[in-house]
N, C-alpha and C positions, 0 to 999 in steps of 0.2 A: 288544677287546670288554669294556667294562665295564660295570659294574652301571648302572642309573637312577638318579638320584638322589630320593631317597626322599621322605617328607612328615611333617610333625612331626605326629602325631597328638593331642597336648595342643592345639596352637593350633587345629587343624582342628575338635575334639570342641567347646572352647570357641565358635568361628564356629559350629557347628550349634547349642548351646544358645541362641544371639544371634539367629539365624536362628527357632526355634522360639518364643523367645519372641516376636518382631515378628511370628509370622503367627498369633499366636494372638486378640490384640484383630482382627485382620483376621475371621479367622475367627468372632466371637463379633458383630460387628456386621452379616456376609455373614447368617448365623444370622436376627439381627432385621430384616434388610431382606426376608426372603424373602415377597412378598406371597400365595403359595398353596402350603402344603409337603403337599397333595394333588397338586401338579403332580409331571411325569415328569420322572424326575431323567438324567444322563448313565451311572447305573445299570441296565439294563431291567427287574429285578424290582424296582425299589424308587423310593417317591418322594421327594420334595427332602426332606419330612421323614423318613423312614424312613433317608436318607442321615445326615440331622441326630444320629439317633439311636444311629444305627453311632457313629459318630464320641465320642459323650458316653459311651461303652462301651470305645472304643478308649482314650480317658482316664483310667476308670475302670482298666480293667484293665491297662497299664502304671502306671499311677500304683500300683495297688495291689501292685504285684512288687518296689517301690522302698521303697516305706512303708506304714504298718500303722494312719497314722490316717485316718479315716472321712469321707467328707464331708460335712459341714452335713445337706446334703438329700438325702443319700439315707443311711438308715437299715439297709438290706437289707445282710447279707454276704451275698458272693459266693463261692462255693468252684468257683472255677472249672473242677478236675478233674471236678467229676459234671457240669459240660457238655458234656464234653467225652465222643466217641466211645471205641471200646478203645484201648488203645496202640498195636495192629499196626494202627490204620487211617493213609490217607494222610494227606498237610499238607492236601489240598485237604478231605476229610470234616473234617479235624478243623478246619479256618478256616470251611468251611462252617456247623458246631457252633458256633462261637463268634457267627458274624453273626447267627445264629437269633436266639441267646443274648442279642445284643446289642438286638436289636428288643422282646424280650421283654420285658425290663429299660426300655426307655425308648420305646419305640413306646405308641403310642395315647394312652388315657389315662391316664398316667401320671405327670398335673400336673409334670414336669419338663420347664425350661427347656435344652434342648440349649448353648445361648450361655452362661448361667447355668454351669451344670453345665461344663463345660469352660475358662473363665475361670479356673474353682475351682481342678479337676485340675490344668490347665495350672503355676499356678503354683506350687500345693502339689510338683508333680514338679522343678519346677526349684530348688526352694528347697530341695527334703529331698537331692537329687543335689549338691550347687552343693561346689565341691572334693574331688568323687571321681573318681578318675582313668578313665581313659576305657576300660579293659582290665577295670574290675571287673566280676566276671560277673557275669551275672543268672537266675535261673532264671523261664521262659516257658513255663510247662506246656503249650501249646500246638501250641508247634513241634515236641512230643515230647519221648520221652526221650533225654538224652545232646547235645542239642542246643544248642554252644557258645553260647551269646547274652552278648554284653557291654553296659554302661552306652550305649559310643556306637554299637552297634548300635541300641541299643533308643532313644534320642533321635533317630537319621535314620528311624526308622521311625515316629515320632510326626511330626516333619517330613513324611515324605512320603503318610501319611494324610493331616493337613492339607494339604496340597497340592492332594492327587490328586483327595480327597472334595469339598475346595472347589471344585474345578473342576465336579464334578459337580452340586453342590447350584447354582452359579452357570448350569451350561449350563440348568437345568430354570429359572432362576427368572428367566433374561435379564438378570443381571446379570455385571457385569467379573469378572475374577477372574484376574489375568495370572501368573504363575508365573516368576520371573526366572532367569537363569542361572546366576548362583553359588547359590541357592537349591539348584536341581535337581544341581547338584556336589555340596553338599556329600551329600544324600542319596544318590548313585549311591557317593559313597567311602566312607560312615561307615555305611549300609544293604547295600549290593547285592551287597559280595563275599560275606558270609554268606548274604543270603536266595536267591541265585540257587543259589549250592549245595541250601539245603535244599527248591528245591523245583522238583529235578533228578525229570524224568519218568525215574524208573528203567530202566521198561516199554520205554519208545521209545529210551533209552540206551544197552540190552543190545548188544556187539557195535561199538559206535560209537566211532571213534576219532577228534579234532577238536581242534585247538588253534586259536582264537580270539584275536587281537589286536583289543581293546575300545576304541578311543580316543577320549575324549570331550574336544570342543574347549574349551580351558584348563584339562584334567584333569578327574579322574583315567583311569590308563590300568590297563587289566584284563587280565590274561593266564587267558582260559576257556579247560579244559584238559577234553573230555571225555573220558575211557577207560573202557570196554565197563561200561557202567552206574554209572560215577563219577564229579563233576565237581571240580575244584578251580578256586578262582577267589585269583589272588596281584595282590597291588595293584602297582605299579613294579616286575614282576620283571625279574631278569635278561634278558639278548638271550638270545633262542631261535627258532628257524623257527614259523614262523606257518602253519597251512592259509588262514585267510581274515583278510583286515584287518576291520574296523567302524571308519568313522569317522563321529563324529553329534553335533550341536550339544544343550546337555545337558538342555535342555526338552525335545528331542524325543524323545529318548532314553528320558527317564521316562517319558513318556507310551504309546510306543510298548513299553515294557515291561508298564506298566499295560493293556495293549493298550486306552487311550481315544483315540490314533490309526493308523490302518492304516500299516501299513510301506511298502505303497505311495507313497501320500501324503507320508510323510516324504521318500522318494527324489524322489519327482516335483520338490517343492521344493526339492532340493536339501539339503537338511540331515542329508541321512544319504544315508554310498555305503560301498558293496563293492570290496576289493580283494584282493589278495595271486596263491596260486598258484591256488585254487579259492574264488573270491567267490561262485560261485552257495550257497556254504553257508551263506552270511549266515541264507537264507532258515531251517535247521535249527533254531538257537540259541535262535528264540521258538518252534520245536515242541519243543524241548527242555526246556523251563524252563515246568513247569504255570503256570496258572493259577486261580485260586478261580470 
């Protein structure tokens, strides 16, 4: 019984920044092609441009965790902690806070250009990062306090905004918006073992005992481990006994975590099944793991 063999996290951080920056012109031209961002977005409270707007906030504020200079066009500091709810509130109030937050900042009129605005961030984030290693922390007042967040956490999660939102802003304005597979890898490996921890339904957790084999096809593989309102999520661990396998093509996977499609659906098509000793627990892992 040996180990997995593991994955260079320098070359995988770097492919995520390469990855990030080629969906970003993608992103800023989706942006100006959208012909009515009154239209409904793949969001249901919010429309194509209210998504636009999330997103140019999402920019801001990673970009502002990294570096400390200001952008062009927007003038406003941000002190992010007074958007944010108490400390003892959950990830969901306090993500909740921040989309407000985000709308606020760049919804209406607010003569900013979402495309514009993002172009900007975008590259200011990759150019002030660019040779720091991928383990550097970052602090994300957000996620709370205490809450470990690294550089390549925080770059697969600028990745899979871009992704997820473009997907949205594209489902409302009927235009493409494809989502490739190595894409959605690298965000599931350099994103998801962190954020799926932190936003572990404590509540529904209490008492639950589940280990989870996550396999997603051409990696990465995730060993979910819940015990009685804790989760741990290890990238290539060691061989251990499984309660339930996941196995899931790695578009669908994001997406079906982002719940923008039903887990049904994924199964029907084939692109995600259950196995091991008790696969009906597949169904647990998405009531397990909040949503905003």
């Amino acid at each position: 019984m040996g180990t997995v063999p593991g994955f260079d996290p320098v070359t995988e951080h770097e492919k995520t920044r390469a990855a990030l920056r080629a969906v970003v012109p993608r992103l800023v031209r989706l942006l100006r092609d959208v012909p009515d961002p009154d239209a409904s977005s793949g969001v249901p409270a919010w429309a194509v441009g209210d998504v636009g707007a999330h997103l140019a906030a999402v920019y801001l504020a990673y970009c502002s965790i990294v570096s400390a200079e200001e952008p062009a066009e927007f003038v406003e500091s941000v002190e992010w902690d007074s958007a944010l709810p108490p400390g003892d509130a959950s990830l969901i109030e306090r993500i909740a806070a921040m989309n407000a937050k985000s709308i606020e900042l760049f919804g209406g009129d607010k003569h900013v250009r979402p495309g514009d605005f993002i172009a900007e961030r975008g590259e200011t984030f990759l150019r002030v990062t660019e040779g720091l290693a991928p383990e550097t922390p970052v602090s994300a007042p957000w996620y709370g306090e205490g809450a470990a967040i690294t550089l390549a956490t925080v770059t697969g999660l600028m990745l899979s905004e871009s992704l997820v939102h473009g997907l949205d802003i594209a489902r409302g304005a009927g235009l493409p918006w494809p989502i490739g597979p190595d894409e959605a890898r690298l965000v599931l490996g350099q994103s998801m073992p962190t954020m799926m921890a932190l936003s572990l339904d404590t509540a529904k957790a209490q008492g639950v005992s589940i280990a989870f084999d996550l396999r997603i096809k051409g990696g990465p593989r995730l060993a979910v481990v819940v015990e009685d309102g804790t989760m741990t999520v290890t990238r290539d661990a060691p061989p251990r006994t499984y309660d339930c396998t996941i196995t899931a093509a790695p578009a669908t996977f994001l997406l079906v975590s982002f719940r923008r499609t039903p887990i049904w659906k994924a199964i029907a098509r084939g692109h995600m099944r259950a196995g091991g000793r008790r696969p009906w627990l597949a169904m647990r892992l998405g009531e397990l793991v909040a949503g905003p």
